[in-house]
C-alpha positions as CSV (number, residue, x, y, z in Angstrom):
1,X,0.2,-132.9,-26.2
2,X,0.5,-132.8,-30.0
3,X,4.3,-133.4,-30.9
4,X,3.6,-132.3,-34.7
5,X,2.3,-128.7,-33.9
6,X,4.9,-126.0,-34.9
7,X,4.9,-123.0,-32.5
8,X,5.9,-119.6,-33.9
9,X,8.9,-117.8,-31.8
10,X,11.2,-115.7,-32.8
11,X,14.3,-117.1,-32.0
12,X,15.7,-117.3,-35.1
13,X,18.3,-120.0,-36.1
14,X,19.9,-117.7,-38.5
15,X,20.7,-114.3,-36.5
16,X,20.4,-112.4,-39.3
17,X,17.6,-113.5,-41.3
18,X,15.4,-111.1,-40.8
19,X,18.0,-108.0,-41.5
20,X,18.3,-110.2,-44.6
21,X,15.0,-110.2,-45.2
22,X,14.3,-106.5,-44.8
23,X,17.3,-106.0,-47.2
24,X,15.5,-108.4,-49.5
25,X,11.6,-106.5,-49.6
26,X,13.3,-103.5,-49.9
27,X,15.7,-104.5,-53.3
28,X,12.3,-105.9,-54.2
29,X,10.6,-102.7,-54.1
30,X,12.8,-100.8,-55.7
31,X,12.8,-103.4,-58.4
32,X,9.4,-103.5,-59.1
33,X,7.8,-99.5,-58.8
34,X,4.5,-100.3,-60.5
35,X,3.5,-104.0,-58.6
36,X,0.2,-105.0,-59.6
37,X,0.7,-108.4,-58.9
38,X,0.9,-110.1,-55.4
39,X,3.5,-112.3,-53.7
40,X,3.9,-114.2,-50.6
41,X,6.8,-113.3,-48.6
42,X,8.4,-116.3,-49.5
43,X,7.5,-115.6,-53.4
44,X,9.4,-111.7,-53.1
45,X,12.4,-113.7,-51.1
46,X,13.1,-116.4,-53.6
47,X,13.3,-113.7,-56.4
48,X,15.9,-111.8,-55.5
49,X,17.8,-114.4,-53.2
50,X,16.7,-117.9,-53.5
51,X,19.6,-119.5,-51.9
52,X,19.2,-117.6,-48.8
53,X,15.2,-118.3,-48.7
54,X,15.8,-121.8,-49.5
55,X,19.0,-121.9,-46.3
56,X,16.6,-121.1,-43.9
57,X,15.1,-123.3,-41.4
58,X,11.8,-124.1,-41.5
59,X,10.9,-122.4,-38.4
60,X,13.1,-119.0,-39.5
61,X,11.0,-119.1,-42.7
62,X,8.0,-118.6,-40.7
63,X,9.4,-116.1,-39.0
64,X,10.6,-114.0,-42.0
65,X,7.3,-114.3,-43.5
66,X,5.4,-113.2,-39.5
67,X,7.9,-110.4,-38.8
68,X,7.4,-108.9,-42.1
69,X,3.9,-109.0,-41.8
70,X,4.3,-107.2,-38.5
71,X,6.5,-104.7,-39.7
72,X,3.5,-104.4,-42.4
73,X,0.9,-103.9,-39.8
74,X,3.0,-101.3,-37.7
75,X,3.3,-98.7,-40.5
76,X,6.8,-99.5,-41.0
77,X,7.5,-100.8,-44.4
78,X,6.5,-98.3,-47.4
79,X,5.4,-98.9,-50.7
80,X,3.8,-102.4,-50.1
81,X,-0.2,-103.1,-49.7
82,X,-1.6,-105.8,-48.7
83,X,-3.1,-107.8,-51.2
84,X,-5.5,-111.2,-51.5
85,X,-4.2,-114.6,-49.1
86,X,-3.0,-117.8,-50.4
87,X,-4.4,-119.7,-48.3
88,X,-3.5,-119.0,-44.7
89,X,-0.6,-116.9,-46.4
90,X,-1.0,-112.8,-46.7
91,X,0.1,-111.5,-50.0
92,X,1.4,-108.1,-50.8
93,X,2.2,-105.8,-53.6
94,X,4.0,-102.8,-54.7
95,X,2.5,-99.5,-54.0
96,X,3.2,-97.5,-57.4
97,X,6.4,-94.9,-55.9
């Protein structure tokens, strides 16, 4: 077995990253009402709190950026669209509120 592959849980390291995180997309949104730009969920975290996004583990950082994206999928975080990838990486934007 490969020593070097990363799997994705979501045990987090920090207990309250994620709460952070939501906290974070949301100040985001109300920051930026007319988005026509998109951002990774790591671009929208370092712009309101990059000392929190950069305190995170590497393994909480994907799973910031995969529960939002869940969240995303279930319905349950308003105002953003999906946008283009970055890669591998989803980006989102501001729906206009």
């Amino acid at each position: 077995m490969d020593t070097n592959i990363f799997v994705l849980d979501y045990k987090f390291s920090n207990p309250i990253a994620m709460d952070r995180a939501l906290e974070i997309v949301e100040e985001f949104i109300d920051l930026n009402k007319d988005g026509t730009l998109d951002y990774t969920v790591k671009e929208i975290i370092r712009s309101i709190d990059e000392n929190f996004y950069n305190g995170l583990s590497r393994g909480d950082k994907c799973r910031v950026g995969r529960g939002i994206s869940t969240l995303y999928n279930k319905g349950q975080i308003f105002y953003f669209d999906r946008g283009g990838t970055k890669g591998v990486t989803n980006t989102y934007h501001v729906i206009k509120h």
